[in-house]
C-alpha positions as CSV (number, residue, x, y, z in Angstrom):
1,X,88.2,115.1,46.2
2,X,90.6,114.4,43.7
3,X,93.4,112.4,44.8
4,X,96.5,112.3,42.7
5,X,99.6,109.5,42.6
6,X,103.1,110.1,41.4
7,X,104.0,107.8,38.5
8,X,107.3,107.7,36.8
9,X,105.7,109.1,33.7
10,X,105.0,112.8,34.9
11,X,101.2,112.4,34.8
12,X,101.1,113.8,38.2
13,X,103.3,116.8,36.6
14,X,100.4,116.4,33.7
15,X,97.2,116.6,35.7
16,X,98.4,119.6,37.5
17,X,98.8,121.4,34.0
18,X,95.2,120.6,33.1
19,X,94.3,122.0,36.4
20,X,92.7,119.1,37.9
21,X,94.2,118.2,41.2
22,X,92.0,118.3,44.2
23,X,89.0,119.3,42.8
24,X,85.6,118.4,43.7
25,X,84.1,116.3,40.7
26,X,80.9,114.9,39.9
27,X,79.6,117.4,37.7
28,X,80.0,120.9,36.6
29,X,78.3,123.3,34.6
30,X,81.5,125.6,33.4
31,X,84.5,126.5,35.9
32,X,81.9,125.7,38.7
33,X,82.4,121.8,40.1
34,X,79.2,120.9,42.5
35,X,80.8,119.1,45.4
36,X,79.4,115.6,45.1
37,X,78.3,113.0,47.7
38,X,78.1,110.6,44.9
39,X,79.7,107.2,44.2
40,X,83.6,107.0,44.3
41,X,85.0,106.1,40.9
42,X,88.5,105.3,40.2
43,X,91.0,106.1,37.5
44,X,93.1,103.0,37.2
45,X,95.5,103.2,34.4
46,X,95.7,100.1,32.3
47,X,99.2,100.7,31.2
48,X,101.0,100.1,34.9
49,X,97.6,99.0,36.9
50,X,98.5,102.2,39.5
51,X,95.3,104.5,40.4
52,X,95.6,108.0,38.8
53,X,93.0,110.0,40.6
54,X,89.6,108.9,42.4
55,X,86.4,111.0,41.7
56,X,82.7,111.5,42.8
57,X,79.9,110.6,40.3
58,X,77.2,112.8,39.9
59,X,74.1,112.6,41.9
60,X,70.7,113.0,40.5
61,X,69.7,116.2,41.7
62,X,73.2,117.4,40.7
63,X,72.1,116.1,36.9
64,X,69.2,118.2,37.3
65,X,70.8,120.8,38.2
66,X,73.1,121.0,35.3
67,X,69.9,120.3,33.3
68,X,68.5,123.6,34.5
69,X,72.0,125.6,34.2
70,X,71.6,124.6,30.5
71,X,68.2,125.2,29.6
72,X,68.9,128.6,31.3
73,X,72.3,129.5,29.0
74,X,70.2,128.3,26.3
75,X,68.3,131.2,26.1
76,X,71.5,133.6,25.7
77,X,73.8,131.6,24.0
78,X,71.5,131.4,20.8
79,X,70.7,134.7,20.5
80,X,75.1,135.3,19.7
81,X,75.5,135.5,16.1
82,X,77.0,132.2,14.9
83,X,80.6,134.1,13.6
84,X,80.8,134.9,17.2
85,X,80.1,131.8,18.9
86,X,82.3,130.7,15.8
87,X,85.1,132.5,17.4
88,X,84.7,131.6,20.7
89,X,85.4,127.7,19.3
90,X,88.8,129.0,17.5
91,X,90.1,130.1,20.6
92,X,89.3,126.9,22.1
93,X,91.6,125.4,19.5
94,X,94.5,127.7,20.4
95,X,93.5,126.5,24.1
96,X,94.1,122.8,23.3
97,X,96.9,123.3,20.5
98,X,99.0,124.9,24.1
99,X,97.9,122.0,25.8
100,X,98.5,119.2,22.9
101,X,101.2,117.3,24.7
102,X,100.1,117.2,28.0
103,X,96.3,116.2,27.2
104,X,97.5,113.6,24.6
105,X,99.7,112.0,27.5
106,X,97.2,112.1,29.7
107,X,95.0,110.2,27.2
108,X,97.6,107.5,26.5
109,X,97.8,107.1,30.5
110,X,94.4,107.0,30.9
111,X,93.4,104.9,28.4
112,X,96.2,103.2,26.8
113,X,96.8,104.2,23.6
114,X,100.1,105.0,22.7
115,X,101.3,108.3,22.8
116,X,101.2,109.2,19.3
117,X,97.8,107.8,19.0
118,X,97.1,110.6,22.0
119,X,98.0,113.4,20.3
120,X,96.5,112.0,17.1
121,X,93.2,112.1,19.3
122,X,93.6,116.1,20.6
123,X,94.5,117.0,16.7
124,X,91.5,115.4,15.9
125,X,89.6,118.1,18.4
126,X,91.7,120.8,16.9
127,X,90.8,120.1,13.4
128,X,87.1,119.7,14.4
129,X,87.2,123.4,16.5
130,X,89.0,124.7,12.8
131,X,86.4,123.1,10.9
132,X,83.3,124.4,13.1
133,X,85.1,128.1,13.0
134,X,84.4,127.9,8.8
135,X,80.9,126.5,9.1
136,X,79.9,129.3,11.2
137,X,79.7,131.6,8.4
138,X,77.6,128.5,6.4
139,X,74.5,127.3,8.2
140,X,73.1,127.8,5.0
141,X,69.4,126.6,4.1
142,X,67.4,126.8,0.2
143,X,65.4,128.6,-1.5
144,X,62.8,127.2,-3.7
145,X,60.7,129.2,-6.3
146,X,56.6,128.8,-5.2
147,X,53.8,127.7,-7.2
148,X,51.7,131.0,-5.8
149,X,52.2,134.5,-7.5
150,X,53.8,136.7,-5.0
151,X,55.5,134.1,-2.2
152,X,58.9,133.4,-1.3
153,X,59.5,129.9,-0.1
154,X,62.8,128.5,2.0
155,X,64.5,127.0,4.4
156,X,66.6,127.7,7.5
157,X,68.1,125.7,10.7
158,X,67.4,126.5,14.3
159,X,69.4,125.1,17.4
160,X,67.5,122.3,19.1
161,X,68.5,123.2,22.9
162,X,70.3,120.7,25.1
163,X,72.3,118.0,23.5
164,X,73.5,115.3,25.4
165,X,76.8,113.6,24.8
166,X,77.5,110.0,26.3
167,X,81.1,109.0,25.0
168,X,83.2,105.5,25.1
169,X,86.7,105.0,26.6
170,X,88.8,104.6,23.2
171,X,88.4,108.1,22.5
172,X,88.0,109.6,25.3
173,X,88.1,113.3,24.1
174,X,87.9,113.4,20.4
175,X,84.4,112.2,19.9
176,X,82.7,114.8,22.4
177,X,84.4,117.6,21.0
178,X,83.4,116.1,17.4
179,X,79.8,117.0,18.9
180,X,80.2,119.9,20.7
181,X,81.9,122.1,18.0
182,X,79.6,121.4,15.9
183,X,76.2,121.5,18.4
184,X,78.0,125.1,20.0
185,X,78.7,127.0,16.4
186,X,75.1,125.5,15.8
187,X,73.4,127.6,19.0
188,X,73.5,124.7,20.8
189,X,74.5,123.7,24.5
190,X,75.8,120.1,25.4
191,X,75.8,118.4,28.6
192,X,78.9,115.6,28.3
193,X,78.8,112.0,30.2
194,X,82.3,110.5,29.3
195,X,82.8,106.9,30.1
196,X,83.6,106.0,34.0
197,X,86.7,104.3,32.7
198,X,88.2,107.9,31.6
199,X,87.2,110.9,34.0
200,X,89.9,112.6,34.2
201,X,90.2,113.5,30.7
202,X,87.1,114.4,30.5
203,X,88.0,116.9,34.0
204,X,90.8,118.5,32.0
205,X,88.5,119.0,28.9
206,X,86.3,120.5,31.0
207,X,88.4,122.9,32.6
208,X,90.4,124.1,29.2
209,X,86.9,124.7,28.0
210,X,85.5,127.1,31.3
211,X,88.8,129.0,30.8
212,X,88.0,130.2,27.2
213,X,84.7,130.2,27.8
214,X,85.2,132.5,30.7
215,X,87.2,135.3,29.1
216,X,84.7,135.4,26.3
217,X,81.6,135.7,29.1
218,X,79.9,132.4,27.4
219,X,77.0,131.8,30.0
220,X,77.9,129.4,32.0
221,X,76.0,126.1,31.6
222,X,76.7,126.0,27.6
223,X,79.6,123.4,28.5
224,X,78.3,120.8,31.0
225,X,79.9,117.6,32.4
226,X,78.0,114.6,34.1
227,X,80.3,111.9,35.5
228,X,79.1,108.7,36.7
229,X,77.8,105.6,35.5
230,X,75.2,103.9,33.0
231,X,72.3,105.5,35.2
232,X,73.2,109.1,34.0
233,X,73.0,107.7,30.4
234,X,69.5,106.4,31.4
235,X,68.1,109.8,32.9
236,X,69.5,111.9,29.9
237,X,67.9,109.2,27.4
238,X,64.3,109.5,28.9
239,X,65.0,113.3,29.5
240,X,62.5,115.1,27.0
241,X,63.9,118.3,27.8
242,X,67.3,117.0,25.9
243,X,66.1,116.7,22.1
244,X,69.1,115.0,20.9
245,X,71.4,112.3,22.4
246,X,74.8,111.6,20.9
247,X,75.8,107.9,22.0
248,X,79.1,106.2,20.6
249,X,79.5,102.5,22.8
250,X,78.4,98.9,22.0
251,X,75.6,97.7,19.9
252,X,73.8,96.9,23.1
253,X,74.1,100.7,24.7
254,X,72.8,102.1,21.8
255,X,70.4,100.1,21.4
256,X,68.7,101.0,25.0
257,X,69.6,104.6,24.2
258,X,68.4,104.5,20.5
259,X,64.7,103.0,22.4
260,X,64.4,104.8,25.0
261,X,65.0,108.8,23.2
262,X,62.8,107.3,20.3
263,X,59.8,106.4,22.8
264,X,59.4,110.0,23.6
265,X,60.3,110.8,20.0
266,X,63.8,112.3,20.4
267,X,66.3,112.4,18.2
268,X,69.2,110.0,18.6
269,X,72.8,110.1,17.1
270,X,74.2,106.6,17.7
271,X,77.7,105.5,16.5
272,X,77.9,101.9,17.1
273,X,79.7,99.0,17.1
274,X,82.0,97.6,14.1
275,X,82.7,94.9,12.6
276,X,85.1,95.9,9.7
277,X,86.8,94.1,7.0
278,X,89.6,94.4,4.2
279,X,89.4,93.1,0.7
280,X,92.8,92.0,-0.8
281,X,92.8,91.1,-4.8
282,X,95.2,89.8,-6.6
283,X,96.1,93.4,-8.0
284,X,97.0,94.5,-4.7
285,X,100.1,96.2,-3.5
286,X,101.6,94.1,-0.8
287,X,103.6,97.1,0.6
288,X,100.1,98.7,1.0
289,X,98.1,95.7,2.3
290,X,100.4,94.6,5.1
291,X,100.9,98.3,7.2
292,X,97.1,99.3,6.5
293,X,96.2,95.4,8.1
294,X,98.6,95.4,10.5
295,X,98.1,99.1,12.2
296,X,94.2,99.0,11.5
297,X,94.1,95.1,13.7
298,X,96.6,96.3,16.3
299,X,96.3,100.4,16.6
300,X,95.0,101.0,20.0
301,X,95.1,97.5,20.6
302,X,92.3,96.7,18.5
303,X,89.9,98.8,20.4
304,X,88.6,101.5,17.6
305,X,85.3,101.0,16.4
306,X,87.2,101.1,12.9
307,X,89.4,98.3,13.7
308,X,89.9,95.9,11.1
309,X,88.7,92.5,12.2
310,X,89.0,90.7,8.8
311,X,90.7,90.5,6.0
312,X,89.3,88.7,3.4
313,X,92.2,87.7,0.2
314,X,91.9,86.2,-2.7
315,X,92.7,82.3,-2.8
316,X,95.7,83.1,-5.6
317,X,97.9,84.9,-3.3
318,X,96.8,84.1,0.2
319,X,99.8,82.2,1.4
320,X,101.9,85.2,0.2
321,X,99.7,87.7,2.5
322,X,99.5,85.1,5.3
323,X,103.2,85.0,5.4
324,X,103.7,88.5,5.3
325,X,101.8,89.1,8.1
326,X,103.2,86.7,10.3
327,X,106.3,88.3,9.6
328,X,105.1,91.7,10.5
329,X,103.3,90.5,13.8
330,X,106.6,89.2,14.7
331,X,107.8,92.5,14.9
332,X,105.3,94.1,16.7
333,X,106.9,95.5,20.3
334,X,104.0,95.4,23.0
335,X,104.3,97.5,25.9
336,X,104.0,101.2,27.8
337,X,102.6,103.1,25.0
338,X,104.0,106.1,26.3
339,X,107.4,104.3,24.7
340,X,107.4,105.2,21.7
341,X,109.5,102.6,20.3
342,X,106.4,100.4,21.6
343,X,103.5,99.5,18.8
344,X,100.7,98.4,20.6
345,X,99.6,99.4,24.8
346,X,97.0,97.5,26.6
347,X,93.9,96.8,26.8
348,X,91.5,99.1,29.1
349,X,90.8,96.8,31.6
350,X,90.1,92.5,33.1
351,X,86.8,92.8,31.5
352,X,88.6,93.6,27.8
353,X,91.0,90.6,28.6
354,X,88.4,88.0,29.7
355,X,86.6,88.8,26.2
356,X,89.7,88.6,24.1
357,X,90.5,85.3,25.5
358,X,87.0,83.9,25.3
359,X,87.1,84.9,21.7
360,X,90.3,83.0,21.0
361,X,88.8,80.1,22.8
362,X,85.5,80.5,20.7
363,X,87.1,80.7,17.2
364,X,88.8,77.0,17.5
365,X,86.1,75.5,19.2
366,X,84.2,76.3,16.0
367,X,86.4,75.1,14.0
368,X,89.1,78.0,13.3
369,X,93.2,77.6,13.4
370,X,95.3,80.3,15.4
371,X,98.2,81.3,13.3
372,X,99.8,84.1,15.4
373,X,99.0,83.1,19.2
374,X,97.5,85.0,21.5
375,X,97.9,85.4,25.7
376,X,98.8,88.0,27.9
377,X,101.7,88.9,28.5
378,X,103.1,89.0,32.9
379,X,106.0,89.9,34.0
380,X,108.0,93.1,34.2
381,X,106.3,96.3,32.6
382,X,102.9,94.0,32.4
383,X,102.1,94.5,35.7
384,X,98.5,95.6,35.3
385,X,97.7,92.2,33.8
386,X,96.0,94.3,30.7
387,X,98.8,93.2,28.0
388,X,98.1,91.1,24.9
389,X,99.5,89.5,22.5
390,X,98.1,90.8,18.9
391,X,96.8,87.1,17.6
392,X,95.9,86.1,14.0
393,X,93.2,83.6,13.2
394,X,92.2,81.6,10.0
395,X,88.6,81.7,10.5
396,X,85.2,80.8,8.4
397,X,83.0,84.5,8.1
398,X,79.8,82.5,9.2
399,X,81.4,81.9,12.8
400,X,79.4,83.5,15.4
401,X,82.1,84.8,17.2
402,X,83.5,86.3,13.4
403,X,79.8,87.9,13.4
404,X,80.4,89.5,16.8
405,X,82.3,92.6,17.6
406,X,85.5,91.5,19.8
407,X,87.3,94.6,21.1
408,X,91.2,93.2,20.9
409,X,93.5,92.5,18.7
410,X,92.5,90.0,16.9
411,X,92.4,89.2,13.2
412,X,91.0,86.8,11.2
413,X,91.7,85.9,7.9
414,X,89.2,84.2,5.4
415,X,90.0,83.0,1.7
416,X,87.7,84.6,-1.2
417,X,87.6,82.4,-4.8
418,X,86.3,84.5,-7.9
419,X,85.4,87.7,-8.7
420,X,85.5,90.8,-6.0
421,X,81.7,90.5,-6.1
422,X,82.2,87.2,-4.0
423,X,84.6,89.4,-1.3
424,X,81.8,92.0,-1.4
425,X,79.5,89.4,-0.3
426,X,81.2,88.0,1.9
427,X,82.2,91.1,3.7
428,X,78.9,92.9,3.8
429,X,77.8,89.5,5.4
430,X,78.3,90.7,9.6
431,X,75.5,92.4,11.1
432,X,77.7,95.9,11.3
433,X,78.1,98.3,8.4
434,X,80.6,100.9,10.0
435,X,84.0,100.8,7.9
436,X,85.5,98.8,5.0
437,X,88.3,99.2,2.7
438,X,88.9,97.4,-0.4
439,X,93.5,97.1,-1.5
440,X,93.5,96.5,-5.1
441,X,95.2,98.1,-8.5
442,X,92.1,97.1,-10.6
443,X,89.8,100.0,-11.3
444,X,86.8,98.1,-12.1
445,X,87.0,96.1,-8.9
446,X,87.5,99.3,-7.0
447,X,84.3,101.0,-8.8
448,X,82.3,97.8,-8.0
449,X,83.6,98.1,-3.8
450,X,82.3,101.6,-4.3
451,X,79.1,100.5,-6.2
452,X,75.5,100.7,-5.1
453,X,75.6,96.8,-5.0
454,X,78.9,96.8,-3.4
455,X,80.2,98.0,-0.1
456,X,77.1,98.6,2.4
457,X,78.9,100.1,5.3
458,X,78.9,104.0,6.1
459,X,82.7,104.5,5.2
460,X,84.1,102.5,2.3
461,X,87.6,103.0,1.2
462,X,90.4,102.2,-1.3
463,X,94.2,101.3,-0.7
464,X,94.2,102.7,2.6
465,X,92.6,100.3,5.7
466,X,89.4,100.9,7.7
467,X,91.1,103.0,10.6
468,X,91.9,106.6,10.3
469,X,89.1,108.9,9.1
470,X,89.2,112.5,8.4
471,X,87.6,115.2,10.0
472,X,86.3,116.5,6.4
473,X,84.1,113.5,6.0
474,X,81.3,112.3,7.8
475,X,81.6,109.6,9.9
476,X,79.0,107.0,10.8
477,X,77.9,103.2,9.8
478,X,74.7,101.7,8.5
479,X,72.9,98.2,10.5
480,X,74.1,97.8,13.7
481,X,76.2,100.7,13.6
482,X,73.2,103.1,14.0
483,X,72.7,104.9,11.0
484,X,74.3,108.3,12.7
485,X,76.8,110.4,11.2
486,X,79.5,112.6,13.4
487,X,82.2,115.2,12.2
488,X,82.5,116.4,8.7
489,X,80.3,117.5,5.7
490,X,76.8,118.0,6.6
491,X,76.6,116.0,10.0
492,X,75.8,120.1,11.5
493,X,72.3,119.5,10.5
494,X,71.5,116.8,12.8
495,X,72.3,119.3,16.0
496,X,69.6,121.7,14.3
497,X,65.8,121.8,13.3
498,X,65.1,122.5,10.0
499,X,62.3,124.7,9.4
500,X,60.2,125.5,6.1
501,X,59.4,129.2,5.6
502,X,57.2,131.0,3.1
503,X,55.9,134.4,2.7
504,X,53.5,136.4,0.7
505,X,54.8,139.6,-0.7
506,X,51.3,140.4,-2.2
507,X,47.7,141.7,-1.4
508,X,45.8,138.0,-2.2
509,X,45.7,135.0,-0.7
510,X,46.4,132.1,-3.2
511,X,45.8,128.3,-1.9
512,X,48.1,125.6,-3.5
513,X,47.3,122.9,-5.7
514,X,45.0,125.9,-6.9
515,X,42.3,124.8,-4.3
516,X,39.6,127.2,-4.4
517,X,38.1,128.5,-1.0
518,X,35.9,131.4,-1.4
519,X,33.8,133.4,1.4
């Protein structure tokens, strides 16, 4: 059962609004919760330390039985014409534009980011439901003339089936209903595993979802949720009956995902880790570089997978950004995010803390200076122990803990000599290839950033930092990022299969290639 505290922030007010106070949790297959036997997981909000609500994981029969309840709405739910299922998706944007506020606090709460960043998060949903409500007029496929008299030739899209959804903590909504828009106006069904570190949000997605889906008769088992831990991941991973699975996490998840759905030749969507950087020339616009630097380190408290993690400036005006930044980090106020006057929350959890201190421990013992210190902050309002201080770090790119992925707020800053070819290298030099932004007033050096031979990561971008992509784009990385591609554009096709049609209109049977076959 659910159990519910009362906080001095109205989330108790908050989860009763979402409808998801004593429930039975574990998994559900549309309004319908299986009660659970499973492990108990608690909600432990990083941004006071208090529990929120304790829930059941899911079992493994209960997986397989949402498994079933899917493959079985399968079989209706892409026979409705796409406008309709279309439509079904718009109201679920009216559903979560009535319940903006209260889901966005909920996902501060939860996870910590500030409140404005929480509503950021359930606009992002919103705009993806609007953008999915277009597309469903557009799964469009070609036509190609044939080399044979009297044949048609061309293409069109299918749904797959089941797709399976495992999300990370630092979004814990956005990114599965970036996949699930998309996979349901595709024919699809989706069956969700949200991180263990954020199931309640996941609970009130849920349950906003089963009411729209309700009063439109959607079968239920379209909309599925599996909580519980890394095990669930495995079982959906190795599940052949689930022909796609969307994974955003660590380089080291998706890699186990990425080899286990591509041993029984699955497809895999796999948004990875990041490891992105800022280029500053001497052309740049200070007033530019410092709020893109400073909100794309610290935003979230340096837990996006877009966080910027370097800056790389030229050697001519490096002091002047250096100081400027010190200056701004001086102002940064660090505390409840659901303060508004407060810039940056806490970290998730110990485990996040442990790693940002190991990593500011790791960068002088190779050899780096810490500019802005770090430490976490104790005392009144920090009582969850999860508060840090946003730290700044000269730093050498070939340091391994510069090559790794630290989710915190840290930032290190690394001197460039030359031409922006020499920043290029050095920034496309880090295993990852998610996102990268270039600030500079020079239009060649921007064309080169945007180059074939320049940026190599999946999202490259000028005079605006690395954080804060648009639903109109796709979204993705290249290297250790996974190749995949979320959201926007034409990131539909990867919840479809693409088929190749021809027809003969006539009373002969041409071969291609004119190969002759007589009887």
């Amino acid at each position: 059962m659910m159990e519910v505290v009362q906080t001095d922030f109205g989330i108790s007010q908050v989860l009763n609004q979402l409808g998801i106070k004593d429930i039975n949790s574990g998994s559900s297959t549309g309004s319908h919760w299986f009660a659970t036997r499973g492990e108990k997981i608690d909600s432990l909000s990083p941004v006071d330390g208090r529990l929120i609500g304790s829930v059941n994981s899911a079992t493994e029969a209960e997986y397989e039985a949402c498994i079933m309840k899917a493959t079985e709405a399968f079989k209706e739910w892409r026979t409705w014409p796409a406008p309709k299922r279309g439509e079904v998706v718009r109201q679920l944007a009216e559903a979560l534009r009535e319940q903006k506020e209260a889901l966005g606090k909920l996902v501060s709460y939860e996870m910590g980011k500030s409140y404005q960043e929480g509503l950021g998060e359930v606009q992002e949903m919103i705009d993806i439901c609007d953008f999915a409500v277009g597309l469903s007029r557009q799964l469009h496929g070609l036509t190609m003339h044939s080399e044979r008299p009297n044949h048609r030739m061309y293409e069109q899209y299918h749904p797959l089936g089941i797709v399976g959804i495992i999300s990370a903590f630092n979004f814990p909504v956005a990114v599965w209903n970036w996949n699930t828009a998309l996979a349901w106006i595709c024919g699809d069904v989706c069956i969700w595993k949200p991180s263990e570190k954020t199931p309640l949000t996941a609970i009130a997605c849920q349950n906003i979802t089963a009411k729209v889906f309700e009063a439109n008769n959607v079968p239920e088992g379209v909309s599925c949720v599996v909580i519980g831990d890394a095990e669930i991941g495995k079982l959906m991973s190795n599940d052949k009956r689930v022909p796609l699975v969307s994974a955003t996490g660590s380089t080291r998840m998706g890699k186990s995902v990425g080899a286990a759905v591509g041993a029984r030749l699955g497809k895999s969507l796999l948004e990875l880790g990041g490891n992105n950087a800022i280029i500053v020339t001497p052309s740049a616009d200070l007033k530019m570089v410092v709020p893109g630097a400073v909100f794309g380190a610290v935003g979230t408290c340096g837990q996006r997978c877009t966080s910027t993690r370097r800056l790389i400036i030229h050697e001519d005006i490096y002091d002047k950004v250096k100081d400027a930044l010190v200056n701004a980090y001086g102002q940064l106020k660090i505390g409840n995010p659901l303060d508004e006057n407060n810039h940056v929350g806490p970290l998730i959890d110990q485990d996040a803390v442990n790693a940002y201190n190991d990593a500011l421990r790791r960068v002088e013992e190779e050899g780096g200076k810490v500019i802005v210190p770090g430490g976490v902050l104790e005392g009144e309002g920090y009582e969850s122990g999860c508060y840090v201080k946003p730290a700044i770090a000269e730093a050498n790119n070939e340091y391994k803990i510069v090559q790794h992925e630290t989710f915190a707020p840290i930032l290190y800053l690394m001197k460039y000599s030359g031409d922006v070819n020499n920043a290029i290298a050095i920034q496309n030099n880090v295993p990852q290839g998610l996102s990268s932004a270039i600030m500079t007033n020079n239009l060649r050096e921007s064309e080169a950033f945007l180059s074939h031979w320049g940026s190599d990561c999946g999202i490259a971008n000028v005079n605006i930092g690395t954080s804060g992509a648009e639903i109109g784009g796709a979204f993705g990385g290249e290297k250790e990022n996974g190749g995949g591609r979320e959201s926007g554009s034409d990131a539909w096709k990867i919840y479809m299969r693409r088929q190749t049609n021809t027809t003969n209109y006539g009373n002969s049977l041409p071969l291609a290639q004119g190969i002759k076959f007589d009887l």
